[in-house]
Steps between C-alpha positions, in 0.01 A plus 500: 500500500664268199585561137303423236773142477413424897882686603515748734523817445755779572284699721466179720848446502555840641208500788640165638885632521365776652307278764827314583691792553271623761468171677903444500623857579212702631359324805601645813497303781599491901823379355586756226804715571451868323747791507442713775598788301205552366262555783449767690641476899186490655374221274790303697468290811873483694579134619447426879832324508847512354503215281148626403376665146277805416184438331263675274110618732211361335392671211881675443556607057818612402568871440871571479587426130878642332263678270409718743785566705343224777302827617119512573384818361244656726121468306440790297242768642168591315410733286295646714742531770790578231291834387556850683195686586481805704398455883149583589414825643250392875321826574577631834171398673508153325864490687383620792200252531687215441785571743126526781402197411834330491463523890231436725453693800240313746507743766507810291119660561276696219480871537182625573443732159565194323238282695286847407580436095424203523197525688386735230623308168292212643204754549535658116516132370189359653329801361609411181407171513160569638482785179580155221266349666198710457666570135492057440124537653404773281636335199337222561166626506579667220589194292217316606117606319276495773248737683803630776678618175274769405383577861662810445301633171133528539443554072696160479252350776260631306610398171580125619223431729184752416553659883519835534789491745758265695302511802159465366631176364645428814157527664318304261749225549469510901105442433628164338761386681338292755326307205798394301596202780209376400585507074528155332718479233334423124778213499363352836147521372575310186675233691234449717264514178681219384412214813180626540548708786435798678654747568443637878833600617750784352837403438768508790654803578857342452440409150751670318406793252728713263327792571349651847121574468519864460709439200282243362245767570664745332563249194111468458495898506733575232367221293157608532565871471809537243430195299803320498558173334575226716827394407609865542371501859701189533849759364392736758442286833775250401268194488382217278173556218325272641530644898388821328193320371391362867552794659270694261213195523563472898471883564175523273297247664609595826400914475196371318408304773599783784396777360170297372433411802439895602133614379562737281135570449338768692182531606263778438536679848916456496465648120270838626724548802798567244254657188705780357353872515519447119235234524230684678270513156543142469515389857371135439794392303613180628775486253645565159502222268724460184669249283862492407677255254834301534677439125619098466685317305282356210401110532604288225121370552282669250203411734685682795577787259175604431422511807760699618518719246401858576288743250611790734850395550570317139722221712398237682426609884418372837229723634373606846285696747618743749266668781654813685347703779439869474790530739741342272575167638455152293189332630388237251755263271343237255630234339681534091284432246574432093511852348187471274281480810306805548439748752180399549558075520811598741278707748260156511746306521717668762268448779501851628126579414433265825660746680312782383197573702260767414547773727839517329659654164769443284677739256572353168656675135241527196555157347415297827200369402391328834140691598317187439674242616557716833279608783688726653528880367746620214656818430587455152533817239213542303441427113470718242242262357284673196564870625663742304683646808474401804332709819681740726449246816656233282798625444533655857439127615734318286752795590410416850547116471825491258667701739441273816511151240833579425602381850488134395718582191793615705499228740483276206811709325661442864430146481670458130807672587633151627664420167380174523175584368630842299647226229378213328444211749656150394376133507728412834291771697142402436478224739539737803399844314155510673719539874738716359279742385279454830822577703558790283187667576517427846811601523447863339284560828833502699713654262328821398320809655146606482379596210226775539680815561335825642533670169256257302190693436 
């Protein structure tokens, strides 16, 4: 670095003395003689021969200075090791433990009590494990929502799946069983849909599902009977929306299709074999015949709202036809109609007055207007018309026909406790409402008891 003028400056000066002091005094070579004073003795090499000299080893710094007495102080301890602290106090058996294991004794032989102790402690810790175990496996039921959880509690059964226990579920589920290898999958269908092909083959077995059947089973159940939302199924089982929403779809066509494909209409000698004492004044009942209503969501339509739209319900329904036999069980299922159909126009349109032959009779409530469209018999409570009051016999026969009419009412009421169809029905539903509420209905002829008791009079 130079001056503003172009001289050097003092600094520089300095730095290059300093470099020629150290190049003319400082470098040591294999020639340099130093005072051996300064080194420590074992830093020294003795010569071989007389005439010889000592040299420095490789590596050798002086230490022995007049400044300190040419001594080497020994290096100063720690402060850790300078510090007093108070010995440690081994308990006895510690002590004892470690002075056994200090030696080894190969011949030395174990005492049979302690082979016994052992023997046992092994015994009391395999029980134990074998106790967390069932504890892990009983948790783990418990955290998972499926039908094994509640196998335990037939009111939860009940609530969940409409069964009136555990094992009558069970039993129900053995009758379908051997069907379910045969399920396809909504998502296989719709693939096939797609090239123009058929499907003729289920899935394979080894596809891989999130759920075993009897909890997809039991999915369809508490969706159908509690009502649940599909996303909240999805919380519950620990799967996607969307896997929800094929499970639903797959388990509805394929209980429509196995339980449809059991003739649930009798005929008129299977129907007399089980007539109820009740029935003996009305003996050629065939079956019971009512219409129920399902509430929907309103279409933004106007066309489809009017004729939806109920007079008797004041919303817009879906509206069907439900045969029972006098013995209680669901024999006849139609098809849901707009709500402002009537009676009447459903009964036509149903197709059941083709199975109606005349040697039969059906039981119907006061506002069933079907005599003339119908050629079978019907036991329908009588008008009051333009009397004043009506006759003795009259009432005695509407008495007579309310009280055995009512029959079709509580299967419906059984039917409708699936929440499903308790609340208002939305948009996303309609395209496979017609099988849900078929499987419904079917499904209330496994799930409940008779219905004509020995006290009806």
């Amino acid at each position: 670095m130079l001056s503003f003028h172009g001289f050097p400056t003092h600094s520089d000066l300095r730095r290059q003395w300093l470099v020629n002091i150290r190049r003319d005094h400082f470098m040591i070579t294999s020639h340099t003689r130093v005072c051996s004073r300064h080194f420590a003795s074992d830093e020294l090499t003795e010569p071989t021969t007389l005439d010889g000299r000592r040299r420095l080893i490789k590596g050798a710094v002086p230490t022995l200075f007049e400044w300190n007495g040419f001594k080497v102080e020994p290096p100063r301890r720690s402060v850790w090791e300078r510090t007093e602290r108070r010995p440690e106090l081994v308990p006895p058996d510690i002590q004892e433990e470690h002075s056994l294991t200090r030696d080894h004794d190969y011949c030395s032989v174990p005492e049979p009590s302690a082979l016994d102790i052992s023997a046992s402690a092994a015994e009391h810790l395999s029980k134990d494990v074998e106790t967390l175990r069932k504890d892990i496996q009983e948790l783990r039921v418990q955290r998972e929502f499926g039908l094994q959880r509640f196998a335990g509690s037939d009111t939860d059964i009940r609530f969940y799946t409409r069964f009136p226990s555990y094992d009558h579920s069970m039993a129900f589920w053995f009758l379908i069983e051997p069907c379910i290898y045969k399920m396809i999958r909504v998502s296989r269908a719709k693939s096939a849909a797609n090239r123009n092909e058929e499907v003729l083959t289920p899935a394979r077995t080894s596809t891989r599902q999130l759920l075993q059947p009897i909890d997809e089973f039991f999915l369809f159940l508490v969706f159908l009977s509690v009502g649940l939302k599909e996303r909240d199924l999805a919380h519950r089982f620990n799967i996607h929306q969307s896997t929800v929403s094929r499970i639903i779809a797959t388990w509805t066509h394929f209980l429509a299709t196995a339980l449809g494909s059991q003739c649930i209409w009798l005929t008129r000698e299977k129907v007399q074999a089980y007539l109820p004492e009740e029935f003996k004044d009305f003996s050629d009942t065939q079956m019971i015949l009512d219409c129920t209503e399902l509430r929907c969501q309103t279409p933004s339509s106007p066309l489809l709202q009017s004729e939806m739209y109920s007079s008797y319900k004041s919303h817009c329904t879906m509206k069907a036809l439900v045969g029972i036999a006098p013995h209680g069980p669901v024999t006849f299922i139609s098809n849901l109609y707009a709500g402002s159909v009537s009676d009447k126009e459903l009964f036509q349109q149903s197709g059941i007055a083709e199975k109606l032959t005349e040697d039969m009779a059906v039981m119907i409530d006061k506002g069933f207007l079907i005599t003339d469209c119908c050629k079978c018999k019907v036991y329908c409570p009588p008008f009051l018309s333009k009397q004043k009051q009506m006759p003795a016999y009259q009432v005695k026969e509407t008495q007579a026909i309310a009280r055995l009419r009512v029959h079709v009412e509580r299967v419906i009421r059984r039917i409708k406790q699936n929440k499903l169809f308790d609340s208002i029905i939305t948009m996303s539903h309609v395209y496979n409402i017609n099988q849900l509420f078929a499987v419904a209905c079917m499904l209330s002829n496994y799930q409940n008891t008779a219905l004509v008791k020995k006290w009806v009079k």
